[in-house]
C-alpha positions as CSV (number, residue, x, y, z in Angstrom):
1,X,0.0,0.0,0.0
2,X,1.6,3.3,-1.3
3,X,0.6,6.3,1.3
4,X,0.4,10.0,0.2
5,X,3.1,12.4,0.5
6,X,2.5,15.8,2.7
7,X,2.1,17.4,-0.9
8,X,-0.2,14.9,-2.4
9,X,-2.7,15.5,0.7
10,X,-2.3,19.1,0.8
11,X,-3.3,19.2,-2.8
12,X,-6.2,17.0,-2.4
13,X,-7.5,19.3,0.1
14,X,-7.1,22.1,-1.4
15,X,-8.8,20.9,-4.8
16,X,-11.7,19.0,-2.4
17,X,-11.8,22.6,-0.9
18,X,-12.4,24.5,-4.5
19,X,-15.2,22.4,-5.6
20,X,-17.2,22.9,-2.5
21,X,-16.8,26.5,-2.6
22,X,-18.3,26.4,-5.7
23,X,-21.0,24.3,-4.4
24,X,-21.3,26.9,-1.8
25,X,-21.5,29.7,-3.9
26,X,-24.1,28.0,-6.3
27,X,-26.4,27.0,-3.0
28,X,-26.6,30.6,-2.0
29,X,-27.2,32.0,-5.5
30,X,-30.3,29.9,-5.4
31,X,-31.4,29.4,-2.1
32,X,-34.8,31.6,-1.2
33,X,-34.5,30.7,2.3
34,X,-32.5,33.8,4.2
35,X,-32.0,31.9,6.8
36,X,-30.0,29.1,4.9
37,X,-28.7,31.8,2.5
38,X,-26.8,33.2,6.1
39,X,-25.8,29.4,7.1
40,X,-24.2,28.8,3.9
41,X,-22.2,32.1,3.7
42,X,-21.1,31.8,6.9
43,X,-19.9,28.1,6.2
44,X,-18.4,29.3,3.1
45,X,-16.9,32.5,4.6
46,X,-15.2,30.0,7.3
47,X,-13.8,27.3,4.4
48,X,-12.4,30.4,2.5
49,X,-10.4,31.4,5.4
50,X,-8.8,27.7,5.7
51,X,-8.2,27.1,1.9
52,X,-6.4,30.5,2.1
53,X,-4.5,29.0,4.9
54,X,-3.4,25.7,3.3
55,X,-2.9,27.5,0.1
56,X,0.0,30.0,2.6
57,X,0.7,26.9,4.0
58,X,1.7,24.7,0.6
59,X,3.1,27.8,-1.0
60,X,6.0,28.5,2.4
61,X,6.7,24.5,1.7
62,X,7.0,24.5,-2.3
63,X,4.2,22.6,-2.9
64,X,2.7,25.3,-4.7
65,X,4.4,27.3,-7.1
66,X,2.1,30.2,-8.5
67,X,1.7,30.6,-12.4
68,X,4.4,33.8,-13.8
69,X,2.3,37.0,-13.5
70,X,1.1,38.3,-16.2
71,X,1.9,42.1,-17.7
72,X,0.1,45.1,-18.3
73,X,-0.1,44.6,-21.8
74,X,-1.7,40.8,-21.4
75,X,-3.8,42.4,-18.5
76,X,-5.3,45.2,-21.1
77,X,-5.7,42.8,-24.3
78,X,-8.1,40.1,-21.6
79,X,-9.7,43.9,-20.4
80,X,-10.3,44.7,-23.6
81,X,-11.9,41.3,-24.9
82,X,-14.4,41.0,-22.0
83,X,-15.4,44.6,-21.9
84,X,-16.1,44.4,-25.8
């Protein structure tokens, strides 16, 4: 039996972590009920705040290496086609 490394589980989590966000977000988008509207955001609020964490967490241990920013120019010319 192979077992995961620190990085493999951190990842997991993190990616586990995205996709019920975006449950989240889609529950409250459609909920009626305020009450469960306030439930869910606060749940989600709460899950934001520790995938944030992990994310700081796998970045300090290089598990995480974020993409090259991008320049001005490439920032404009995606601007530009959205806007248009």
């Amino acid at each position: 039996m192979q077992h995961m490394t620190d990085k493999e589980m951190v990842n997991d989590v993190l990616s586990m972590m995205k996709s019920s966000l975006t449950a989240y977000t889609t529950s409250i988008s459609e909920s009626a009920n305020q009450q469960l509207r306030q439930t869910l955001q606060q749940i989600r609020n709460s899950d934001e705040q520790f995938h944030y964490q992990l994310f700081q967490l796998a970045q300090s241990k290089g598990f995480y290496k974020p993409a090259i920013q991008a320049d001005t120019k490439d920032i404009q010319q995606v601007k530009s086609m959205i806007t248009s």
